[in-house]
C-alpha positions in Angstrom: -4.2 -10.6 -1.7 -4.2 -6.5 -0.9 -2.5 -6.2 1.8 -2.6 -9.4 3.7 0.5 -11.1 4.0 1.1 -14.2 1.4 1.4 -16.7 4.8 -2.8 -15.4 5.2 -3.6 -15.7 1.4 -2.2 -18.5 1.1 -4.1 -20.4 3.5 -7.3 -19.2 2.5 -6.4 -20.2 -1.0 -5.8 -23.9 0.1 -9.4 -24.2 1.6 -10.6 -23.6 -1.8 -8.3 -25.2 -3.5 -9.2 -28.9 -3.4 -12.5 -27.8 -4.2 -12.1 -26.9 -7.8 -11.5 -29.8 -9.6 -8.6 -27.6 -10.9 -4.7 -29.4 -11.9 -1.4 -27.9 -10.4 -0.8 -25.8 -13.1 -3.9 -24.1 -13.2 -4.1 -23.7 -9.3 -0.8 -22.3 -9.5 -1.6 -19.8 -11.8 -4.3 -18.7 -10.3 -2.1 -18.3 -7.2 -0.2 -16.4 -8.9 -3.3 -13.8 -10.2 -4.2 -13.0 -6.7 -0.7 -12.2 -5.6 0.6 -8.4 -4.7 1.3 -6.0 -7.0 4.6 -5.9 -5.1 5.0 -9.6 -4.9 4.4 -10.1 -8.7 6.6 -7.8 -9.0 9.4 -9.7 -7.6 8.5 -12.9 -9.4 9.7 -10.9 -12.4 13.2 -11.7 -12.5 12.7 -15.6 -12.0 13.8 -17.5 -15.1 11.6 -20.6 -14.1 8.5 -20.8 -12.0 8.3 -24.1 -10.0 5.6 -25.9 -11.5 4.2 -27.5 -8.3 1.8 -25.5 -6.2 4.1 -26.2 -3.5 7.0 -25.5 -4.8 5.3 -22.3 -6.2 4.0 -20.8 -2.7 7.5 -21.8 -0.8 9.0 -19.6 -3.8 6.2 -16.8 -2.3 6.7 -17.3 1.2 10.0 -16.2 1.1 9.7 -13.2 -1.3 7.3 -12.2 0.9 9.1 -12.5 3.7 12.2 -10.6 2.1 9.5 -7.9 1.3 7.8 -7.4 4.6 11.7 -7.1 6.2 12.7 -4.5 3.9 9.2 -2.6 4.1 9.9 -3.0 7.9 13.2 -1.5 7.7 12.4 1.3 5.6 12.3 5.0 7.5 8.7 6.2 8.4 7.9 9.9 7.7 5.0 11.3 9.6 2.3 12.8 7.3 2.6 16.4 6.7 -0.6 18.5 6.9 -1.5 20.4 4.2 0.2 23.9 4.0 -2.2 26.8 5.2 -3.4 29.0 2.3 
């Protein structure tokens, strides 16, 4: 996923989806292997994962979304150059 919001992953991911032959579970695990470092970080703390693909990216969508409005609301500092020697 990098950087790309989960909304963008996520709809590549269901053109290749259908594809695979793959079941539910299987697609949602491998979902959940191309997330964010950040996102699978937040996926942490969730006692259950939905089982359905589905459920599993509407679960995604909205971490992500929390994310992006925090990142978006914390400070920016302007790079510093490097000190002079």
């Amino acid at each position: 996923m990098n950087n790309r919001d989960f909304a963008t992953y996520y709809a590549e991911f269901q053109k290749y989806a259908p594809h695979t032959g793959y079941e539910t579970l299987v697609l949602r695990d491998l979902l959940k292997a191309g997330l964010s470092q950040e996102l699978q970080q937040l996926l942490l703390p969730q006692p259950i994962l939905p089982a359905g693909l589905t459920e599993f990216a509407t679960l995604c969508q909205s971490l992500d979304k929390n994310l992006q409005q925090a990142n978006s609301s914390r400070p920016r500092f302007a790079s510093r150059p490097p000190p002079r020697a």
